[in-house]
N, C-alpha and C positions, 0 to 999 in steps of 0.2 A: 504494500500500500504506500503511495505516495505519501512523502510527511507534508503534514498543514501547511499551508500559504498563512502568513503574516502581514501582519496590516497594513506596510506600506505597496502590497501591490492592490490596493481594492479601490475604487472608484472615490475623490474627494468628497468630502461632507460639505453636503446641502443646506442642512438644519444641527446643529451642534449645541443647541439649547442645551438641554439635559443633561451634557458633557461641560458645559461651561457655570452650571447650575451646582453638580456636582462639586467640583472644583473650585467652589466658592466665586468666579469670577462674574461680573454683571452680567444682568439677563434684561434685554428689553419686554418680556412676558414670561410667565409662569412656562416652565415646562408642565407638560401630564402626558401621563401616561396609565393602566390601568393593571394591577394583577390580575392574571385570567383574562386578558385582552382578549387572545385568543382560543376560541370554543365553543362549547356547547350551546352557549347563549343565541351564537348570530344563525342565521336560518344557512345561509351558506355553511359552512361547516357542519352542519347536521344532514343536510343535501349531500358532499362531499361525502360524510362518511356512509350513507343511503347507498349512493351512488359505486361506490368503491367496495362494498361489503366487506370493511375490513376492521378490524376491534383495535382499539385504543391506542395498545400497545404496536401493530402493525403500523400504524401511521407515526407514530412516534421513530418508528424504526426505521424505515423509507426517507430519506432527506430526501427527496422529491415531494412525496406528500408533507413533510415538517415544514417545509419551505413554504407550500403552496399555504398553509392552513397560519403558520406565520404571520402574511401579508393581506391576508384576509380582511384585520377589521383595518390594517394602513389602506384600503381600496372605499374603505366606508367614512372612516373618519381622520380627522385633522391632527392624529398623535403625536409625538416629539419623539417616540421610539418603538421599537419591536422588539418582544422578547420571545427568543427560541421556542418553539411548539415542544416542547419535553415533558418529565415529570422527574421529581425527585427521588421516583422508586428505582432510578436505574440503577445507583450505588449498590442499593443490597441485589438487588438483579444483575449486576456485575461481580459480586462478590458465592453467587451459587443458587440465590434464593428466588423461585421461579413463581409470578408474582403475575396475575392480570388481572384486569378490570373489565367485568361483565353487569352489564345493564339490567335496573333492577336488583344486581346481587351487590354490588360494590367490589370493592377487595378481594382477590381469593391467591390468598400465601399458600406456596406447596409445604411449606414448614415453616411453623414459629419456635423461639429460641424462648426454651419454658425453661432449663438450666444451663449453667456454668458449662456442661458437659458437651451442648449443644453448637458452641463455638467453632469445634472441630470440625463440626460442618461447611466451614464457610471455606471458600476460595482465597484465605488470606494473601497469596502472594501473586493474583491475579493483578496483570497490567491495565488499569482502566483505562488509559488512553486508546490502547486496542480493543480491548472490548468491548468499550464504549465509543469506536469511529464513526458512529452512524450518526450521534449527536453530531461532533466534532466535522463531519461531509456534511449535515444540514447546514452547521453555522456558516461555514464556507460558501455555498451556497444558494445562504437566504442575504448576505454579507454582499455578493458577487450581483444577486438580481434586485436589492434595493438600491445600488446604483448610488450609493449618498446620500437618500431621500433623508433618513434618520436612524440614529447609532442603534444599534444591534446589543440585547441585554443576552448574558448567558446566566444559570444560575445551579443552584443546589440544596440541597437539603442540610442543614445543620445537624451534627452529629447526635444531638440529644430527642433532637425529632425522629432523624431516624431511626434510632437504638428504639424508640417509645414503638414504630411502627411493626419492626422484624421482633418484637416481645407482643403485641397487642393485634397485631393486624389489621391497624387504624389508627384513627386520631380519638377514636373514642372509645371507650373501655368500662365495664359495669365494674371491673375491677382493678386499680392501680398496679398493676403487674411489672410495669417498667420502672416504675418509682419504689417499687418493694425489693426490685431488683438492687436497686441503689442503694440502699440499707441493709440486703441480706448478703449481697455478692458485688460490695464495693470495689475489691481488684477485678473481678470480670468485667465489671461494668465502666470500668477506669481501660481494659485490655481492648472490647471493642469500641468505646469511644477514640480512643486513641487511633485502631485500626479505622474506621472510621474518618477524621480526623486527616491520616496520611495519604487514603486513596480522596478524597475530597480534592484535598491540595492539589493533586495529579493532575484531576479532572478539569479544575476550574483553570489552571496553568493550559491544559491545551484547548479549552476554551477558546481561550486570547491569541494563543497560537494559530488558531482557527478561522478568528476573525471577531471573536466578542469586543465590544465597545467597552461595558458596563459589567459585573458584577453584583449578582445579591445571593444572599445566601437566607435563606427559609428557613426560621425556628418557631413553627408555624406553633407546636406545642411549648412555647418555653414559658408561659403563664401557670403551668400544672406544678411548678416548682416553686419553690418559697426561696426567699434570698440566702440563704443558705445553702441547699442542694444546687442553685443556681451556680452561686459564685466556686462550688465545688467540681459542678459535673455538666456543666455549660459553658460561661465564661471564660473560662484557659482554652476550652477548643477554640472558640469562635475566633479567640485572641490569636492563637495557633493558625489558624488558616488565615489568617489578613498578613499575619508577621510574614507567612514560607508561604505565599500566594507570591510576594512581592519580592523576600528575596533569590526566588529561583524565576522568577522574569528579569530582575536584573543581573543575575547570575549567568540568563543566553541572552542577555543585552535586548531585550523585548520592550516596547516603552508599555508602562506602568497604565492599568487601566481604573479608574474608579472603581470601589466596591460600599455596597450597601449592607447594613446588617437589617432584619426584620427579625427581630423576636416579640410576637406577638403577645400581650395581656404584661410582659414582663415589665411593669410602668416603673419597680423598684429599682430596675437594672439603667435604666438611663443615661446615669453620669455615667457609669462606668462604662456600658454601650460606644457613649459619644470618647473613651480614653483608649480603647480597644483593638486601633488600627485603620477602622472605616471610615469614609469619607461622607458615607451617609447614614444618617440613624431612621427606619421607617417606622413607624407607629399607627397602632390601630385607635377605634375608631371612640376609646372609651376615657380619652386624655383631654384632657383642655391642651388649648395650642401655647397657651402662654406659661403654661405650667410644664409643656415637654420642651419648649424652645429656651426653659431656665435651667431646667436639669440636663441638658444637654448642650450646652453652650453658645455662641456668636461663629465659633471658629469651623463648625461641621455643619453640613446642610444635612436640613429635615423635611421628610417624606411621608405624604400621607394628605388628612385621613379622613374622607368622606365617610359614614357610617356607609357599608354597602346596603344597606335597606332603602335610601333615599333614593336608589335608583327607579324606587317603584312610584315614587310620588310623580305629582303633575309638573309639568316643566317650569311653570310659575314658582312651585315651592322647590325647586330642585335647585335653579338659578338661585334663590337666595339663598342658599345654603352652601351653595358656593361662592356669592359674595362674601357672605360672612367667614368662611374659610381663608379666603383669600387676602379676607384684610385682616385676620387676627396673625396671621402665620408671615406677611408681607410679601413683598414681591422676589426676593434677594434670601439665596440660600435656601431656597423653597423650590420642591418639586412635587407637585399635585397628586396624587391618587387617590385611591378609596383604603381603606382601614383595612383591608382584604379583600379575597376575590372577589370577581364578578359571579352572583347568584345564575342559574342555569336561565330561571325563568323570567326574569327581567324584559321589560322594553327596550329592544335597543337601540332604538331612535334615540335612549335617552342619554345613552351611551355620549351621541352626538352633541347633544343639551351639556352636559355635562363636559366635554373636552372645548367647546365656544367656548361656557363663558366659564373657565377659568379662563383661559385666551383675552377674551373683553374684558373682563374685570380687572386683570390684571395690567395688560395696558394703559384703562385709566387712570387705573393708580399709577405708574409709571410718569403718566404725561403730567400729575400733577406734583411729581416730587421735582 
């Protein structure tokens, strides 16, 4: 297999908002963009998969269909970027653990990791870069046929999210299993974080290699921990992948690409969030603006955080819900989204509603500073 193209052969940037927002450097309007931009939601994409008769995980695997399903809501709407059609399940689906998603059923793991003993299951010393080319041929790609339009996001799943998924078989559980695990098999759970942790790195490095713009990493579960388990069995990873993200890009002389953290509900983690390597801190939908833009400082830009239910209201109350986003949070150091993903069943006209006027609102403010 050919090794990855790097960024300076890919088509000049068009729109670099989002990249210059990240970076702390002025922005004439908000960037936005949306988690779950692309999917379920938009009628195309559910035609596509209609059309193709192929499940989840096939289209994720095809960099022809990633690409195409990508670009999908940039053909609808006015966004500042695109982020890779994937899913975070591929880690453990690289690492042994045989993983799809059927309609109706959700989730269905060929094996969960009930003990200690269960490790020796995994693919430890599997190459994710190779195993995982099919991402890395999408970014390339989807990179190659945006043409510049707007930067290219790649991402991954944070290792405590993951660990909670390959114990639980989901983000939701009648029983804390992955957090019992952390109390009853603290060096297990310290062994595949860690493992974890170092193929992550790998991943998100050929990424960029690949053609990624942007960086985030998904700790969609890191709310289910109290500040202590947090700062124990969360925080040193995340910290870990921002630190050897960036010194093995400069390491093959690669330039340096923004990265986002999201740890979701974790409002206690903040400061520490914003001290941790990242460029961007995202937050959901359950923080005051002026209470996460203290705890997290002037010097990192903050992301976020429309409640995603508001997508369900009328355009009238959707528009001001973004006015008032927009001016609590300001024009500068701010990059728009929703608090979490796009709901399946939303309108998504509103979609559109919602990426204007940040757009509007934020201009004005602009023209009158």
């Amino acid at each position: 297999m050919a090794a990855p193209l790097i960024t300076q052969f890919f088509p000049p940037m068009k729109n670099d908002l989002i990249l210059r927002a990240a970076k702390g450097e002025k922005t004439e309007r908000v960037p936005v963009w949306l988690m779950r931009q692309a999917g379920r939601y938009l009628p195309e994409y559910n035609q596509f998969k209609k059309d193709n008769s192929v499940s989840f995980f096939e289209m994720v695997r095809t960099p022809s269909m990633a690409c195409e399903i990508t670009l999908q809501p940039l053909k609808r709407f006015d966004l500042d970027a695109a982020i890779i059609f994937s899913d975070i399940l591929v880690i453990p689906q690289a690492l042994g653990v045989g993983i799809e998603i059927e309609d109706g059923k959700g989730m269905i793991f060929d094996f969960l990791l009930n003990t200690p003993e269960d490790l020796n299951k995994l693919n430890t010393v599997v190459d994710v870069t190779q195993e995982l080319h099919y991402v890395m041929d999408a970014i390339t790609l989807t990179r190659q046929t945006l043409e510049g339009k707007v930067p290219l996001i790649g991402f991954a799943g944070a290792p405590w999210t993951i660990m909670k998924f390959m114990i639980e078989g989901g983000s939701s559980s009648p029983l804390p299993k992955a957090r019992r695990w952390l109390v009853q098999y603290p060096d297990a759970s310290r062994q595949l974080l860690q493992l974890l942790t170092s193929k992550t790195v790998d991943y998100l490095v050929a990424q960029v290699k690949a053609g990624a713009q942007l960086l985030q990493v998904f700790d969609s579960c890191a709310g289910e921990l109290g500040p202590y388990q947090f700062n124990k069995f969360a925080l040193p990873y995340l910290r870990e992948i921002a630190y050897c993200v960036r010194e093995k890009l400069n390491d093959q002389h690669i330039e340096l690409v923004p990265m986002t953290v999201f740890a979701k509900d974790a409002h206690f983690a903040l400061e520490d969030l914003s001290k941790c390597g990242y460029d961007v801190v995202s937050i959901d939908w359950t923080i005051k603006p002026a209470h996460a833009r203290r705890m997290i400082g002037s010097r990192i830009t903050v992301q976020g955080n429309l409640d995603p239910s508001m997508m369900y209201a009328s355009p009238d109350d959707l528009k001001h819900e973004v006015k008032t986003m927009v001016e609590k949070f300001g024009t500068q150091r701010y990059i728009a989204n929703l608090g979490h993903g796009v709901h399946k069943d939303i309108n998504f006209e509103n979609v559109k509603t919602f990426v204007d006027a940040v757009h509007m609102y934020s201009e004005e403010i602009n023209a009158t500073l």
